[in-house]
MIDRENGU-440247 format. One record per residue: residue in three letters; x, y, z of N, C-alpha, C, O in turn. Coordinates in steps of 0.02 Angstrom, whole numbers, plus 50000, padded with zeros to 5 digits. Example, Ala and Ser with C-alpha at 12.3 -4.5 7.8 and 13.67 -1.06 7.14 Angstrom:
2
Ala506604971650390506154977550390506604983550390507124983450423 Ser506424988850354506844994750357506455000250394506705005750402 
% end
This chain:
308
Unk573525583550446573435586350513574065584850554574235579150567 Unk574425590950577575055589550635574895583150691574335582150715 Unk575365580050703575305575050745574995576950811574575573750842 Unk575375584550832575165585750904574145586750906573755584450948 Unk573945591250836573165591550837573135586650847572895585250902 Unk573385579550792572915573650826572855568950911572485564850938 Unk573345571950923573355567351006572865572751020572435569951055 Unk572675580051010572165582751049571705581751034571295582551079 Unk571345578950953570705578050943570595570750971570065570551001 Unk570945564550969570725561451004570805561051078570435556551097 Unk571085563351121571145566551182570265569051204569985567551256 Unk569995572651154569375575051167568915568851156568515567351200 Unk568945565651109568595562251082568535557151155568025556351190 Unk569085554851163569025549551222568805553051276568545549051316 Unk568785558351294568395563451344567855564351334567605567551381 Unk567405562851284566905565751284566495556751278565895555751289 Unk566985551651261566675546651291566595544451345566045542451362 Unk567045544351379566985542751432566575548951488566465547351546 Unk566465552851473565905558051502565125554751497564655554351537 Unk565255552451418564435548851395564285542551440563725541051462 Unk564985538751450564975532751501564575534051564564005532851583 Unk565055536851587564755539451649564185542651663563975541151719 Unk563875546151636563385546951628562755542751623562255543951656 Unk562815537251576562685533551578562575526951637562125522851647 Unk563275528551672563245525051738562755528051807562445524851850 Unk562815534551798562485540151837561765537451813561505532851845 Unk561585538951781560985536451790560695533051785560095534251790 Unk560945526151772560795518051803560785517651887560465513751922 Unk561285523051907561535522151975560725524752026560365522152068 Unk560755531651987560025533352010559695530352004559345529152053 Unk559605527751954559065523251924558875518051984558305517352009 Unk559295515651997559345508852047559355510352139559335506852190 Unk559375518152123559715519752200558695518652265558195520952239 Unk558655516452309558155515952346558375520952386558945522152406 Unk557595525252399557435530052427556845528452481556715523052509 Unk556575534052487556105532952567555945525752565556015523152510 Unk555685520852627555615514352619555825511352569555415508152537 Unk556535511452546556635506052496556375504352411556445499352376 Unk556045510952397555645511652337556425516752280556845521052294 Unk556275513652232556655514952186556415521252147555885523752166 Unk556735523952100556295531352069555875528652020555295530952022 Unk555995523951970555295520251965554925517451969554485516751926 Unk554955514152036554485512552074554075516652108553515515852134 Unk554415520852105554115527852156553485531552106552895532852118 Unk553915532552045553515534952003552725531851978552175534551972 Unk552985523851967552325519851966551895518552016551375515352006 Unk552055520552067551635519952133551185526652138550645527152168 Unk551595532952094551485540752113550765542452106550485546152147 Unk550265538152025549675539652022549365541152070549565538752123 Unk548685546252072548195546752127547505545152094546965545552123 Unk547565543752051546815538152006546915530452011547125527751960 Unk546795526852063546875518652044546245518251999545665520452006 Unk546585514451946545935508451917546335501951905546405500551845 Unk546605497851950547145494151914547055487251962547405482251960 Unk546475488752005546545486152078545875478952082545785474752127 Unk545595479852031545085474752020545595467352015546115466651983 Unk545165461452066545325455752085544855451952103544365454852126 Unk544805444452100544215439552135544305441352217544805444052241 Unk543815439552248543925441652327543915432652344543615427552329 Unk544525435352391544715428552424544125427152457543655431152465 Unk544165420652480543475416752496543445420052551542885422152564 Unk543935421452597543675423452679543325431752673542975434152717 Unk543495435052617543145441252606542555440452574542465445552542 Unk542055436252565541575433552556541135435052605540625438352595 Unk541395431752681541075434652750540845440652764540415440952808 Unk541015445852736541125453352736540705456852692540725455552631 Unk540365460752712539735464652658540175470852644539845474452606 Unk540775473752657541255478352617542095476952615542355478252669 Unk542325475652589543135474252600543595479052538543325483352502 Unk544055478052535544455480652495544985475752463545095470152485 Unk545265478252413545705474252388546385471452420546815475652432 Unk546555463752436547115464352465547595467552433548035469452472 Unk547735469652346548185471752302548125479952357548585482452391 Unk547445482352349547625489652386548145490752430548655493852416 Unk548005487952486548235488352568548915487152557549305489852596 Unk549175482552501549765478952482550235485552469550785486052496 Unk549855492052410550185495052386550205501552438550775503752449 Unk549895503352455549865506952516550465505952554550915509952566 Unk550365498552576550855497552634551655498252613552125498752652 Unk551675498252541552455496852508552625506152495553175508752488 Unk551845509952494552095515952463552285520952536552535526552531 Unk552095517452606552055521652654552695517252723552975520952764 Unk552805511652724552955510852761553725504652738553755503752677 Unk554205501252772554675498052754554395489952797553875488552827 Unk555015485952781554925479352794555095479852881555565483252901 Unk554765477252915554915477752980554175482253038553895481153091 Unk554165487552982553605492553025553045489153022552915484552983 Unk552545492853086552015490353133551545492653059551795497153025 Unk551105490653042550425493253013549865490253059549865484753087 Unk549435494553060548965493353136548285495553093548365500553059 Unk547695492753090547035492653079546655493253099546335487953096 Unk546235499553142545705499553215545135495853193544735494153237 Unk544955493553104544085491553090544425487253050544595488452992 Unk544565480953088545185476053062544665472552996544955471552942 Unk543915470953001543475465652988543845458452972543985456253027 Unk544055454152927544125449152927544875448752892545105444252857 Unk545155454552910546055455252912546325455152853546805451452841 Unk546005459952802546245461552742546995464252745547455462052710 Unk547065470252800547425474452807548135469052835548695469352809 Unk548025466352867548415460352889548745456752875549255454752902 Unk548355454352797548515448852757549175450952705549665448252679 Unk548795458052707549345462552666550015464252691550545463052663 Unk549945466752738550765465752813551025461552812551625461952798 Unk550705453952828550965449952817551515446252767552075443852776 Unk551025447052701551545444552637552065449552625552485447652584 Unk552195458252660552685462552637553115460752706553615464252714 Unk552985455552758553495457252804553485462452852554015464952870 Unk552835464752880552985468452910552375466852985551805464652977 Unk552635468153040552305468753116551395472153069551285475853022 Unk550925467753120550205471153094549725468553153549645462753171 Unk549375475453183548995472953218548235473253207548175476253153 Unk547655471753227546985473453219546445474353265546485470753314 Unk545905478753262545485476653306544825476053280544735479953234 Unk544475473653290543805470053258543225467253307543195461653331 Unk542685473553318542305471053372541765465953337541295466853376 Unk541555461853294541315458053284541635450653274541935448953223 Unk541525446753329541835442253347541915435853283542445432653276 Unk541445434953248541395431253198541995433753137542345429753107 Unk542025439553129542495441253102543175440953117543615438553082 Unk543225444153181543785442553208544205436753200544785436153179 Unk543765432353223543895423153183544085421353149544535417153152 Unk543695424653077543905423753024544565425353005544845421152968 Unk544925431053024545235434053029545745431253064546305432053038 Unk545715427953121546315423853138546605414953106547105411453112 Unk545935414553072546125408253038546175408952967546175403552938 Unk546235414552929546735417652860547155418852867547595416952827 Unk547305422552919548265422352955548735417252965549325417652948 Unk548425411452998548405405753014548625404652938549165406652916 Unk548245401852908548395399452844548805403152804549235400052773 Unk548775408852798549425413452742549955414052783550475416152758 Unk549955412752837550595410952887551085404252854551695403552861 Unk550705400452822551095394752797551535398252737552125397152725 Unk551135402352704551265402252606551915406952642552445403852647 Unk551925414152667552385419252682552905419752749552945424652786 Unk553265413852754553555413252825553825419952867554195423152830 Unk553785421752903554225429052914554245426753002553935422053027 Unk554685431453038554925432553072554455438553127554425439453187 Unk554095441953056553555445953099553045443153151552895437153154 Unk552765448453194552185445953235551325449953186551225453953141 Unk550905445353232550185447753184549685446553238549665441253269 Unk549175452953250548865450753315548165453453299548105459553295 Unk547565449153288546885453253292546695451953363546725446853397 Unk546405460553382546105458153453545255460353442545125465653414 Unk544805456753462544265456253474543915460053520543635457453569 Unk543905465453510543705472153549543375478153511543165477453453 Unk543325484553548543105491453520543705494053515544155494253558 Unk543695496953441544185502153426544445507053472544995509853477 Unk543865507353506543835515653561544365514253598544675518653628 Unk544545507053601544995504553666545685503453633546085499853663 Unk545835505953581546095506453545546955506053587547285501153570 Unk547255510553635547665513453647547945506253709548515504653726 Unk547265503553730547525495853793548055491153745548545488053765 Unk547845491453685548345486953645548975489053590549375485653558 Unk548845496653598549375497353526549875504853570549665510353588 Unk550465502253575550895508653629551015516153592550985515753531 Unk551065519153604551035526753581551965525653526552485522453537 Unk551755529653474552275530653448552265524653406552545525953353 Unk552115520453408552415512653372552245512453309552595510053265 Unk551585515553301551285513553230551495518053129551285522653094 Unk551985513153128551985517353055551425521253006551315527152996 Unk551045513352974550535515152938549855511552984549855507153026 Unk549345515352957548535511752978548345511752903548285517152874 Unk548235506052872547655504852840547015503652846546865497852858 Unk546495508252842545775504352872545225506152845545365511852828 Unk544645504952828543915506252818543385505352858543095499952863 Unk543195511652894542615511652938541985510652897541835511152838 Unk541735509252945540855507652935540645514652920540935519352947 Unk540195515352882539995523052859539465523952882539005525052843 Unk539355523752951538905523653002538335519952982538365513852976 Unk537795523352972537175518452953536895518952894536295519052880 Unk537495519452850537435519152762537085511752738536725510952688 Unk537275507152782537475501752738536535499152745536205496252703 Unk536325501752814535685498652839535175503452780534665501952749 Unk535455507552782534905512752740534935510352660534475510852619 Unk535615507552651535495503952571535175496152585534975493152534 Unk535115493252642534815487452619534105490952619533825491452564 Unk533875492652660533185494652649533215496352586533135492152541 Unk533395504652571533195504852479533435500352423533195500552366 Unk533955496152445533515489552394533005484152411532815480152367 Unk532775483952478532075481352449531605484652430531115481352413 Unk531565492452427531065494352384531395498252311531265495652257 Unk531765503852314532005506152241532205503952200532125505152141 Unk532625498652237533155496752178533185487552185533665483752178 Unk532415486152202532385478252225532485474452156532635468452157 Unk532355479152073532295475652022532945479051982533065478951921 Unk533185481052016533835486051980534405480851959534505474951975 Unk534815486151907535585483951886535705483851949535795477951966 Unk535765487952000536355488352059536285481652094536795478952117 Unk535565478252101535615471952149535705467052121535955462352152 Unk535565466452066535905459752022536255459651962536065454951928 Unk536695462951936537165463751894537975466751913538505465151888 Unk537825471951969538355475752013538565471352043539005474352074 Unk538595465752060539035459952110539045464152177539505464052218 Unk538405468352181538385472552235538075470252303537585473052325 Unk538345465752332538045464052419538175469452466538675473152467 Unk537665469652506537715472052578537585469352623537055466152618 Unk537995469052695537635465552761537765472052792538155476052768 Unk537325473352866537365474252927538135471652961538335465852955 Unk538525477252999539225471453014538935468253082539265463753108 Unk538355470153110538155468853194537805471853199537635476853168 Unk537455466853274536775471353304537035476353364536625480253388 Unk537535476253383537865479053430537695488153429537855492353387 Unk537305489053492537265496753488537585499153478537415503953444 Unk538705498853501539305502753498539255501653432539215506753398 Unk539255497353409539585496353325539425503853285538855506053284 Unk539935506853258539955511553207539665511653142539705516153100 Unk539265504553139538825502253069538125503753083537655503753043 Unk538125505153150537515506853188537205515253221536655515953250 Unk537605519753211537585525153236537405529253186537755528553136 Unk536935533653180536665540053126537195543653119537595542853165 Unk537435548653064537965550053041538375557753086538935560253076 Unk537855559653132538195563253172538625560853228539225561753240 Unk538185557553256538635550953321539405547553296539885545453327 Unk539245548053231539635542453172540265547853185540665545453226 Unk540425553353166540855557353151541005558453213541615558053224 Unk540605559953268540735560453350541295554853365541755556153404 Unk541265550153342541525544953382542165542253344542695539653361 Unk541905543953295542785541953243543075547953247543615547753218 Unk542905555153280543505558453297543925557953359544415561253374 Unk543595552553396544165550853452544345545053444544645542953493 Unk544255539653380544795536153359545255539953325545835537953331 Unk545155545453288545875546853262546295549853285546885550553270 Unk545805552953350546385556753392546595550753429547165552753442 Unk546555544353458546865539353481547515537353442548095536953462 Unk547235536253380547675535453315548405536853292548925533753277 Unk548015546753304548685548953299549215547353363549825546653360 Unk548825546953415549505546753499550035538853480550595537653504 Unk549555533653421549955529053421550355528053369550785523553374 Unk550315531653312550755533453266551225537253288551175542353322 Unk551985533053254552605538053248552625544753209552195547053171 Unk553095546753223553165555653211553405552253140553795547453140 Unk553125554953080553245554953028552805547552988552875545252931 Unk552325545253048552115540053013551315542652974551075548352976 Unk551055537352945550465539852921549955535052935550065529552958 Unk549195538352913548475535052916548155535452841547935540152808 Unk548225529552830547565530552757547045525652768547075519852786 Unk546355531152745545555530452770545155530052696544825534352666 Unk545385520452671544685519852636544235521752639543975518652685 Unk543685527452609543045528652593542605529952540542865530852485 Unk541985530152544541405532152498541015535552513540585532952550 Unk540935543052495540295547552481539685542852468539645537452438 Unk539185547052504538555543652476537955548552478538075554252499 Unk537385547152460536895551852445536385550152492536485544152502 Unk535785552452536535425553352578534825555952546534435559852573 Unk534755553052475534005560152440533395556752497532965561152499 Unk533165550652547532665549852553532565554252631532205552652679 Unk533015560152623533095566252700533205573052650533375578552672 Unk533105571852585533355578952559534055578752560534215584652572 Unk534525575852556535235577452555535455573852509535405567752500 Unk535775578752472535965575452383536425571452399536365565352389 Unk536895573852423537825572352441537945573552510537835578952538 Unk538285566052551538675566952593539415566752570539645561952541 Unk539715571552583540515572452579540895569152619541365572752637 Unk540935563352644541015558752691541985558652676542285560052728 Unk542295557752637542925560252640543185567552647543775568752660 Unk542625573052639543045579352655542975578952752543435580152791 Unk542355577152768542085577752856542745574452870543065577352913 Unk543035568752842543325565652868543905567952895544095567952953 Unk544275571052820544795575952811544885580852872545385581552908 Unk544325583852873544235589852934544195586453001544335589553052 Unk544025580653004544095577853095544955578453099545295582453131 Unk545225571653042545815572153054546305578753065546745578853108 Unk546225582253036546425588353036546435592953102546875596953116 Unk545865591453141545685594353193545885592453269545795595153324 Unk546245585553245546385582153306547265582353304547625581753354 Unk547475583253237548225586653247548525582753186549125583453178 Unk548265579453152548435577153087548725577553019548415573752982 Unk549065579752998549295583452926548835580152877548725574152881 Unk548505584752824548065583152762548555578152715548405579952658 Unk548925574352711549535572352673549255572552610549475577052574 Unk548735568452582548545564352511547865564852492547445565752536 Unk547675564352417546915560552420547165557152372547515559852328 Unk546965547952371546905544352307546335545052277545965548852308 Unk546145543152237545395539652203545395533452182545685531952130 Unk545045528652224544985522052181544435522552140543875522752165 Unk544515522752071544015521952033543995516152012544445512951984 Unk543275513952032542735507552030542365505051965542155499251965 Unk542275508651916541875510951857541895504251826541355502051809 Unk542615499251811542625494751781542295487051828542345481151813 Unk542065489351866541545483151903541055483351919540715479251949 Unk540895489951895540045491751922539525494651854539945496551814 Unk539265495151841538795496151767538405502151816538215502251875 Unk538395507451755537995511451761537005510051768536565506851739 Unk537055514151816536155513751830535765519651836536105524651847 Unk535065520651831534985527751813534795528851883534675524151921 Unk534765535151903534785539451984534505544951981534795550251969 Unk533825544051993533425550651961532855552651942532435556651962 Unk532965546851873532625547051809532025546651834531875543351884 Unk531455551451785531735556551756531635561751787531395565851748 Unk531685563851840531575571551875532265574251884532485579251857 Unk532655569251936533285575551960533845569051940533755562951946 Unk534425572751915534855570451894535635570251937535965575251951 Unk535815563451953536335563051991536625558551951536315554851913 Unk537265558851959538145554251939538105547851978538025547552039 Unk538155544051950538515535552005539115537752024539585540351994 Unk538955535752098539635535652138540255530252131540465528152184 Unk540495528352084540905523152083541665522252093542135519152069 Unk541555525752130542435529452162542295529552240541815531652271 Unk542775527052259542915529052331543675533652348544065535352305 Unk543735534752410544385539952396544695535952476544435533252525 Unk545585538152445545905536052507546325541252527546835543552501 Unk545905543152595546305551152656546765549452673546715544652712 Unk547445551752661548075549552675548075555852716547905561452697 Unk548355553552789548465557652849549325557752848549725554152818 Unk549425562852889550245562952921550435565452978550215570553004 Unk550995560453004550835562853086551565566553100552075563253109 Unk551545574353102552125576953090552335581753159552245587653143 Unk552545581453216552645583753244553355588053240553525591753286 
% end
């Protein structure tokens, strides 16, 4: 082979390595590059699911107090997939400051409100204490009030994310009753690790209101909501469907109603997750044998957007 071919075949040769290099660098570079809040593309990607089942944990002792809570891992991932280190996350149905606890250990401003005072409590003395383990620079505030009043404590515009779970009006009273009679010998009351309390006797309380009042009144928390969320920030609304057969009503759609308040008060539809529950709860029969219904063992999370 002439001398001059060979300076051109390796000429290419080293061109076409160093193309592979780079390339190679290119997409380590991507690889590594942080995007919206600081999330990486695979991080982004592993966060992307809309099926959790990954979220099962012991409940810290102070969520013990609490006849519904959520996972601190949830609120955790939420808060990393919606908001950065620094931003406000704000909680209007704080209960004993799950949402909080979670702000806290990511570093970020978190406020709450929690009209049951016992909770509230609780709630300031888990802060108190995970205040030691996660030092930060942030502030953390539960206030001991009605949500409704929502707007005396949290300034318009400020709020990135809300993590929260309302009371599903007077679900919870209508399942303690039917387990002392349907289901007093059932899987669901002693194998399901399934408790319920009452959150209060309080007439305002939203644990207390029939499910029309219920939807009445949490659509002017979210329209409060939205005035205190930033333009581009968001709301995600732990919930659970539930069934009503002892009124004739198979299915309440309690995340679509929800969907449609938000919506109505100026909200963008952003998301739906599904937390599926399946691996902590044992199937039970619902029905048997006349009419045939599914266990609800999923709850869903309404991701709002506040897009002006």
């Amino acid at each position: 082979m002439p001398k001059t071919q060979q300076r051109k075949t390796k000429t290419r040769a080293r061109t076409v390595k160093e193309t592979a290099l780079l390339s190679e660098y290119e997409i380590e570079r991507v690889k590594n590059k942080a995007g919206f809040n600081g999330l990486t593309p695979s991080e982004w990607a592993l966060l992307s699911k809309n099926v959790w089942n990954d979220l099962s944990s012991p409940r810290y002792q102070y969520q013990l107090e609490h006849g519904a809570v959520f996972p601190v891992k949830l609120a955790e991932r939420l808060i990393k997939m919606f908001s950065k280190e620094g931003d406000v996350v704000f909680d209007p149905f704080g209960g004993i400051g799950t949402t909080l606890i979670a702000a806290q250990n990511l570093k970020r401003h978190a406020i709450g409100i929690e009209l049951n005072p016992k909770f509230a409590k609780i709630a300031e003395r888990w802060l108190a204490e995970n205040q030691n383990l996660f030092s930060t620079n942030c502030k953390y505030k539960i206030v001991n009030d009605d949500c409704r009043k929502l707007k005396q404590y949290v300034h318009a515009n400020r709020v990135q994310l809300t993590v929260t779970s309302p009371p599903y009006a007077d679900f919870i009273r209508k399942s303690i009753q039917d387990r002392k009679t349907t289901h007093k010998r059932s899987v669901l009351k002693f194998e399901n690790n399934s408790t319920v309390k009452p959150y209060s006797e309080a007439e305002n309380d939203f644990g207390n209101l029939g499910y029309a009042d219920f939807l009445r009144e949490l659509r002017g928390v979210l329209q409060a909501n939205l005035e205190v969320t930033a333009n581009g920030g968001y709301s995600a609304w732990v919930v659970k469907d539930y069934r009503d057969t002892k009124n004739k009503i198979p299915y309440v759609p309690f995340h679509s109603d929800l969907a449609q308040l938000g919506q109505e008060v100026g909200f963008k539809y952003h998301d739906l997750i599904v937390w599926d529950q399946t691996g902590q709860r044992r199937l039970v029969l619902l029905g048997y044998p006349s009419v045939f219904y599914t266990n609800q063992n999923c709850s869903f999370i309404v991701i709002f957007r506040k897009v002006v």
